[in-house]
C-alpha positions as a Markdown table, in Angstrom:
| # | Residue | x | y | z |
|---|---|---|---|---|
| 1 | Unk | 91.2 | -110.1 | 71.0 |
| 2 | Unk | 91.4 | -106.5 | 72.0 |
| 3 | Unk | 93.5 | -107.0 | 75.3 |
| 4 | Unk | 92.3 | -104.2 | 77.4 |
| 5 | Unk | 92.3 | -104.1 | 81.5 |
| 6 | Unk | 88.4 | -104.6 | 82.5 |
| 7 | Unk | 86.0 | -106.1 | 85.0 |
| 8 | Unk | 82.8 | -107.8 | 84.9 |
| 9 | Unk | 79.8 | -105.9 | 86.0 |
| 10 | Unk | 77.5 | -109.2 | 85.3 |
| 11 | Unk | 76.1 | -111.5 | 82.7 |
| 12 | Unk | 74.0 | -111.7 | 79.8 |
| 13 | Unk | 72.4 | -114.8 | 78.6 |
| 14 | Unk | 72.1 | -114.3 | 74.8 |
| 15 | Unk | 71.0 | -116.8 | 71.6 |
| 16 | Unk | 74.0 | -116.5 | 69.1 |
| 17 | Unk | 72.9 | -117.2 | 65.9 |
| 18 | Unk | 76.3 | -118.6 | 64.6 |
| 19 | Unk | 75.8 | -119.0 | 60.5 |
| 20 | Unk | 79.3 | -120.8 | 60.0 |
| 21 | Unk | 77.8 | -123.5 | 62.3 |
| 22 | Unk | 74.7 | -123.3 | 60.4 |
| 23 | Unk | 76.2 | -123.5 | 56.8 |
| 24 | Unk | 78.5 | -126.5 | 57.4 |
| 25 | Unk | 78.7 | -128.8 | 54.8 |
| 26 | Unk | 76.5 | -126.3 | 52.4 |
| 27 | Unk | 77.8 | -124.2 | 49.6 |
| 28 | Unk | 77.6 | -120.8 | 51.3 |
| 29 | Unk | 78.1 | -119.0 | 47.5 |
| 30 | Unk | 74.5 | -120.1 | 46.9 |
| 31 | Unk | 72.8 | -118.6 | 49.7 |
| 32 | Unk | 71.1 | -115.7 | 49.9 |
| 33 | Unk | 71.8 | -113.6 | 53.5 |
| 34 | Unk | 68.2 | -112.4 | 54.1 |
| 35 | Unk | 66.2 | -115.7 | 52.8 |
| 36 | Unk | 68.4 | -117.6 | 55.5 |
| 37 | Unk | 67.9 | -115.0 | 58.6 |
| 38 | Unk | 64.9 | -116.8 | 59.7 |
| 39 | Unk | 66.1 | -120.2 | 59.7 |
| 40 | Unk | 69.6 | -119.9 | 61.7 |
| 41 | Unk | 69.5 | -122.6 | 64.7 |
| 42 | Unk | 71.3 | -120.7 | 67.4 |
| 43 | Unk | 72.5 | -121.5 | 70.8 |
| 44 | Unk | 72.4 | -120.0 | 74.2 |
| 45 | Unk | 76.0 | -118.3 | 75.0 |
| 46 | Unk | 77.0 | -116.0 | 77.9 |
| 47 | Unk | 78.6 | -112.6 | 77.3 |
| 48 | Unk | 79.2 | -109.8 | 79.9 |
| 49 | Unk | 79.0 | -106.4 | 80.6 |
| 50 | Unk | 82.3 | -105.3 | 80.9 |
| 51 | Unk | 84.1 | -101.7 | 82.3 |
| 52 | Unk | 87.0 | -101.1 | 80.5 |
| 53 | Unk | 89.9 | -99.4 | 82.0 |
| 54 | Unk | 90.5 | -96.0 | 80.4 |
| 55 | Unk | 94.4 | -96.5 | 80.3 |
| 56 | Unk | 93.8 | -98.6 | 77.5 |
| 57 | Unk | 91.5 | -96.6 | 75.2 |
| 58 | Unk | 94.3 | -95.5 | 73.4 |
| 59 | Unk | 95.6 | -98.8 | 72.9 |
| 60 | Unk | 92.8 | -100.2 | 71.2 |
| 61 | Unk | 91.0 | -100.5 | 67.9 |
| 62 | Unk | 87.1 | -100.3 | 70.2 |
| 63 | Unk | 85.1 | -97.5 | 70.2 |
| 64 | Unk | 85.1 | -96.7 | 74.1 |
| 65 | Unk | 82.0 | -95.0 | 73.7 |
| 66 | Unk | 79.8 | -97.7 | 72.5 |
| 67 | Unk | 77.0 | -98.0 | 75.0 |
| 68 | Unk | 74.3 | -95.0 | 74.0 |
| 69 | Unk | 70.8 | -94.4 | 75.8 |
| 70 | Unk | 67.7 | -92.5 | 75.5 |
| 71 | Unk | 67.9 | -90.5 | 78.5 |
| 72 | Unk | 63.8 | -90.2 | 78.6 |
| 73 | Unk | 60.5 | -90.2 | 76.9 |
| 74 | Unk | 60.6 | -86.7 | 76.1 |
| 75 | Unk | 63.5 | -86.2 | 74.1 |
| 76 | Unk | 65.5 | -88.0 | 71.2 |
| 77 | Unk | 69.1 | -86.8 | 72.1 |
| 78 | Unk | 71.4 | -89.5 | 72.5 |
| 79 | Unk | 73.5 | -90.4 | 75.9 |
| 80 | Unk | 76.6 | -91.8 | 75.6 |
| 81 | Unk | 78.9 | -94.3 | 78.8 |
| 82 | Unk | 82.1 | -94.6 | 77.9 |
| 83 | Unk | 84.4 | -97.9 | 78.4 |
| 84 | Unk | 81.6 | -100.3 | 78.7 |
| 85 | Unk | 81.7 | -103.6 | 76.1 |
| 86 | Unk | 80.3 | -106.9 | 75.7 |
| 87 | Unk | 82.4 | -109.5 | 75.9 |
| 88 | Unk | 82.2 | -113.4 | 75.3 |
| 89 | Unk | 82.6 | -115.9 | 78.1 |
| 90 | Unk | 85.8 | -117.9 | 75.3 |
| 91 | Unk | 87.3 | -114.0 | 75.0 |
| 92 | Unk | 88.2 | -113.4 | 78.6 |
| 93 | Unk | 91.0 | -113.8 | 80.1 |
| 94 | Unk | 91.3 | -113.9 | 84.0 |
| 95 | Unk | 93.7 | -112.0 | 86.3 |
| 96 | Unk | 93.8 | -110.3 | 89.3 |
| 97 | Unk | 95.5 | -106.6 | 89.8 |
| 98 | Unk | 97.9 | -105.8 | 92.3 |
| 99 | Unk | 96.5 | -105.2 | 96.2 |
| 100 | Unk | 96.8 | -101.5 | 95.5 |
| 101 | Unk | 96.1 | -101.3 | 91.9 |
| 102 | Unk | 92.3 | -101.0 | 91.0 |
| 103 | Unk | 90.8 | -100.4 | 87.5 |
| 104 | Unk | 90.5 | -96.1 | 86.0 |
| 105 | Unk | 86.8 | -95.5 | 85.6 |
| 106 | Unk | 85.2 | -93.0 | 86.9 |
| 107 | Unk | 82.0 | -95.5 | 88.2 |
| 108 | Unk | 84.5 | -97.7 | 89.0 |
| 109 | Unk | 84.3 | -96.7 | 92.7 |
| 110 | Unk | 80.5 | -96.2 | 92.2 |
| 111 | Unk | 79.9 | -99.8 | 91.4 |
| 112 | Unk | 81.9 | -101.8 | 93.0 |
| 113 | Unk | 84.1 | -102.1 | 96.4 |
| 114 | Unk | 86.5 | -104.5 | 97.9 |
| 115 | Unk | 85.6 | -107.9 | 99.0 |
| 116 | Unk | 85.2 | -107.9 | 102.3 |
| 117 | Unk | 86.3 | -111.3 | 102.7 |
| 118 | Unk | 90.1 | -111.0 | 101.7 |
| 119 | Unk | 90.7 | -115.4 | 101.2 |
| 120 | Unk | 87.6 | -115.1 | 98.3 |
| 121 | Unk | 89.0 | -115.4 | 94.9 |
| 122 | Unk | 86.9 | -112.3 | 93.8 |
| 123 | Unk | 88.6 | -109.3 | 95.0 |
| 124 | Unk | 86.0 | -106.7 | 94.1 |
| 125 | Unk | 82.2 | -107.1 | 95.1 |
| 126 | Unk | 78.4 | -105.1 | 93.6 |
| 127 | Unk | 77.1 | -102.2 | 95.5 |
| 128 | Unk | 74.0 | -101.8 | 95.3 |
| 129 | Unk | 73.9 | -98.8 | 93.0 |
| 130 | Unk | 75.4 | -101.1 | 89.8 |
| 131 | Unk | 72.7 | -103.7 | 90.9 |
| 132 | Unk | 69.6 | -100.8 | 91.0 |
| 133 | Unk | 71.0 | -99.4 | 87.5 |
| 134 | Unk | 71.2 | -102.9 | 85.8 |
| 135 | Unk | 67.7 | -103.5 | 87.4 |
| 136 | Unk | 66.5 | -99.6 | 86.0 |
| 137 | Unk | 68.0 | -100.0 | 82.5 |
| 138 | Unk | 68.1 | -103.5 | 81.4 |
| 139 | Unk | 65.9 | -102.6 | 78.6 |
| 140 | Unk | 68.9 | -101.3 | 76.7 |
| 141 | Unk | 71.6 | -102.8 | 78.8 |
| 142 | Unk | 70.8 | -106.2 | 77.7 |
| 143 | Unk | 72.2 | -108.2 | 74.7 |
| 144 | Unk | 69.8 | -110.9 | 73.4 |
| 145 | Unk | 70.8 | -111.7 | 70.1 |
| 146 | Unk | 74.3 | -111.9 | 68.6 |
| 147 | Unk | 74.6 | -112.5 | 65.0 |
| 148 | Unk | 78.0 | -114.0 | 63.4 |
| 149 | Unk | 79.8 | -115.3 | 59.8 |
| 150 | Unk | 82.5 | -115.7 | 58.7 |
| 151 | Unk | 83.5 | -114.7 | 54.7 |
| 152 | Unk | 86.8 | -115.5 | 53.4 |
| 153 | Unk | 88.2 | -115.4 | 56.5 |
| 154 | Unk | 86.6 | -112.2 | 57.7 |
| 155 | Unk | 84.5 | -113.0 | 60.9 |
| 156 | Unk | 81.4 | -110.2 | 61.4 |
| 157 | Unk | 79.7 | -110.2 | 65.2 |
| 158 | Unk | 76.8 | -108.2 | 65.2 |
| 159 | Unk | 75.0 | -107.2 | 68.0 |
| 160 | Unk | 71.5 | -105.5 | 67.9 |
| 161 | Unk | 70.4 | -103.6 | 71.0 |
| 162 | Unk | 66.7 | -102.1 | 71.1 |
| 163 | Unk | 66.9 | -98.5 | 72.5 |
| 164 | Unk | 63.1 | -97.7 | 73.0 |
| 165 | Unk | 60.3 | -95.5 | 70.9 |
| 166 | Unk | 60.3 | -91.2 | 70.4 |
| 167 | Unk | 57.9 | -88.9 | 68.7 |
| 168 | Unk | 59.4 | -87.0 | 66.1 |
| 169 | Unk | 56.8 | -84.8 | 64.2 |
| 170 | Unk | 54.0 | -86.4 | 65.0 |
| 171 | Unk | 55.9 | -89.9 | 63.5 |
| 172 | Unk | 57.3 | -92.6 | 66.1 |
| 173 | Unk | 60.8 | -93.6 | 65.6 |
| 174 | Unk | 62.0 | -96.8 | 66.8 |
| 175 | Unk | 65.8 | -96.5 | 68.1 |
| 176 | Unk | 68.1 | -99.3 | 67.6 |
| 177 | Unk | 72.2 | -99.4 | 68.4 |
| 178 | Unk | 74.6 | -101.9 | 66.6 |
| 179 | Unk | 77.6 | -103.1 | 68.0 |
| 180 | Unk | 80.1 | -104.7 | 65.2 |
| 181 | Unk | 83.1 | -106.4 | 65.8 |
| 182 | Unk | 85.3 | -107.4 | 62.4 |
| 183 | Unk | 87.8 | -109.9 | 63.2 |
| 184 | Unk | 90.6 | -111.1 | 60.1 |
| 185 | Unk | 91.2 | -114.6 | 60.8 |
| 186 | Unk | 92.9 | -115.5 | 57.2 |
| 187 | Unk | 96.3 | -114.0 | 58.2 |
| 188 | Unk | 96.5 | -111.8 | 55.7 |
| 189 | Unk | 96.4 | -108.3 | 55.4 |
| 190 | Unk | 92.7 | -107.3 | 54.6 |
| 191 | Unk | 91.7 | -103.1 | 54.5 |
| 192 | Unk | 87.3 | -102.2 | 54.6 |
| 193 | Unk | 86.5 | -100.2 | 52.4 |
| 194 | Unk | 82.9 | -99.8 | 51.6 |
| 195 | Unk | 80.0 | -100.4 | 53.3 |
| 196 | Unk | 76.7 | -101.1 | 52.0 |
| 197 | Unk | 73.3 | -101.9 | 54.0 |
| 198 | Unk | 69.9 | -102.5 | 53.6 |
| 199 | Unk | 67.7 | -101.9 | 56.3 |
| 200 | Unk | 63.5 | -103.0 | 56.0 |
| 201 | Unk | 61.3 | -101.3 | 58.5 |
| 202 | Unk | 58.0 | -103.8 | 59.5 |
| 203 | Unk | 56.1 | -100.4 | 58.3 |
| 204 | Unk | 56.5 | -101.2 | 54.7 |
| 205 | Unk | 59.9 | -98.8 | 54.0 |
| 206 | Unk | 63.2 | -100.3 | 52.8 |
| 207 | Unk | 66.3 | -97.9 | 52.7 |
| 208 | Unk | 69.7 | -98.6 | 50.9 |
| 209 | Unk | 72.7 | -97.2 | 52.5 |
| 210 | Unk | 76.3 | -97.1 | 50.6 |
| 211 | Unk | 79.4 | -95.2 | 51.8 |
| 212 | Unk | 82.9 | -95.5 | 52.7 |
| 213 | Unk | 84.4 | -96.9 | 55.4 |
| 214 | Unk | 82.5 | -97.2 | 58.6 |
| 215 | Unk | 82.3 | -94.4 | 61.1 |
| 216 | Unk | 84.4 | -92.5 | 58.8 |
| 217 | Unk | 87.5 | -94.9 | 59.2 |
| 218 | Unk | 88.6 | -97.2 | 56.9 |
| 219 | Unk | 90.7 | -99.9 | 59.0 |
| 220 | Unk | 93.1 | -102.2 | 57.8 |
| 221 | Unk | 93.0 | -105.5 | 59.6 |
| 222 | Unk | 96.7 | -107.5 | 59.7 |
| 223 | Unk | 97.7 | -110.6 | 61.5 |
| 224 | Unk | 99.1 | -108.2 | 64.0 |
| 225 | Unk | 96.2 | -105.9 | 64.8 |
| 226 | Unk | 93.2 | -108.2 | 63.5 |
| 227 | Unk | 90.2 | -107.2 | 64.9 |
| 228 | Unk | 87.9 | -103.6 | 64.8 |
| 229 | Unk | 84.9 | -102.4 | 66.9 |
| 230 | Unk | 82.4 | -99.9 | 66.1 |
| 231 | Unk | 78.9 | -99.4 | 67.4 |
| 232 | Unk | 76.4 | -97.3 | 65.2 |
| 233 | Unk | 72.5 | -96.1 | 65.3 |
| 234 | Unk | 69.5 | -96.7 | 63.4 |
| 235 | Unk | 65.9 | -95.7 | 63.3 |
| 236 | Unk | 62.7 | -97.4 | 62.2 |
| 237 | Unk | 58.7 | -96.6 | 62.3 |
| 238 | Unk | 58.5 | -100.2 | 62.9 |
| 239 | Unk | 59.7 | -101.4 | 66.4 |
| 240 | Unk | 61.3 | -103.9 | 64.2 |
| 241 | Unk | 62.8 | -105.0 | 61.1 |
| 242 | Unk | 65.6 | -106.7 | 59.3 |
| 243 | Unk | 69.3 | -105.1 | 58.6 |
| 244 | Unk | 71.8 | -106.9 | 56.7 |
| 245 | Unk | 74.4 | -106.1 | 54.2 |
| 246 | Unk | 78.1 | -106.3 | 53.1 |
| 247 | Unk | 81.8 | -104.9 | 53.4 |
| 248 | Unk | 83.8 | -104.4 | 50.4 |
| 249 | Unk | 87.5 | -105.5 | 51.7 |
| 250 | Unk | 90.3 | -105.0 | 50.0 |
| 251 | Unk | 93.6 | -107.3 | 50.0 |
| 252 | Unk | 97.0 | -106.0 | 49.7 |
| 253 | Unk | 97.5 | -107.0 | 46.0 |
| 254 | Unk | 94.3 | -104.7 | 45.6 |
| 255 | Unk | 92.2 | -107.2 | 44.6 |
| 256 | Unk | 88.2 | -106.8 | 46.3 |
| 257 | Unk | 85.6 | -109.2 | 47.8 |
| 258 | Unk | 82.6 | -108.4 | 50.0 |
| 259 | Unk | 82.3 | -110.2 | 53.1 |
| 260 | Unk | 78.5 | -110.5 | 54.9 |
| 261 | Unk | 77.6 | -108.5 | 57.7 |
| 262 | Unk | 74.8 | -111.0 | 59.0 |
């Protein structure tokens, strides 16, 4: 989708909760997005943790800075790795670099070395400091659930990522990060322009959120360059809660439709 230079650190098993599957062969105009999130079938799929090479940040419509922590119990300042993404086992494409050629990260070297055993079809191996900080930080490393529709050709991914609790003023806040991906699959030119969100806490609060654009950008999506990646934050008293919404797109003639964000 993207085609960026990356490697895979390791897996994730994760239940996608795919609603184009679901609503097949049902009139999708007459359902209402929150009534249905609880009764999505989903299925297991396997997406990885991947390091991006850094040559290609420039090159491509993914935040490179989309993996955040909570560096400790303490504090609610946000941390942020760059080049790390979650990719689907359908979305990768193999091949193997040059004998001399290795990926640009700066944990590249950290994490991984050479296969030892030159004949084995994998030509970098884990040290074990990637395998200790998987182990350390799975809590927020992990991807469980994905979340996907399509809407008039405009296919959201969602994927919701559970950051841990902080104290702030004597209140917990529950930390959650979002990763969206918003791919154009009509093949036609398609521009976001509005956002709008609502977001219920388990503690009884609901919060409506409408702005421009996401992440102050407002991309245009064409057959050429179809697909956009953001992550973004939330917080919650509840350590959970449902979040759903819409984007207002906007097709080259001008005309609007909104398109689900599941």
């Amino acid at each position: 989708i993207f085609g960026y230079r990356g490697v895979v650190l390791f897996p994730w098993e994760a239940k996608l909760f795919d609603r184009d599957a679901d609503l097949a062969g049902r009139n999708d105009e007459n359902v209402d997005s929150d009534s249905e999130s609880e009764s999505v079938k989903h299925q297991s799929e396997i997406y990885y943790q991947v390091l991006m090479d850094s040559r290609d940040f420039s090159h491509i419509r993914v935040n490179p800075e989309a993996v955040t922590f909570l560096a400790n119990q303490h504090e609610s300042t946000l941390y942020s790795l760059p080049g790390f993404d979650y990719v689907n086992h359908e979305d990768v494409v193999p091949f193997c670099p040059s004998e001399n050629e290795t990926l640009h990260h700066d944990l590249f070297g950290k994490f991984l070395e050479a296969n030892p055993n030159k004949s084995a079809d994998v030509p970098f191996v884990a040290r074990e400091a990637l395998l200790s900080w998987q182990s350390k930080n799975q809590q927020w490393l992990r991807v469980t659930n994905v979340h996907r529709q399509t809407t008039s050709g405009i296919r959201i991914t969602v994927m919701p990522f559970y950051m841990g609790c902080r104290q702030n003023q004597q209140v917990n806040m529950h930390w959650w990060r979002y990763s969206i991906r918003i791919e154009n699959t009509s093949g036609e030119q398609a521009q976001l322009r509005e956002r709008h969100w609502s977001i219920y806490s388990l503690s009884g609060t609901m919060e409506t959120v409408r702005g421009r654009g996401v992440i102050g950008q407002e991309p245009i999506l064409t057959p050429r360059s179809p697909a956009f990646q953001y992550s973004s934050h939330v917080s919650l008293q509840s350590s959970s809660g449902h979040m759903w919404g819409t984007y207002r797109m906007e097709r080259q003639d001008g005309s609007t439709f909104d398109c689900r964000i599941p």
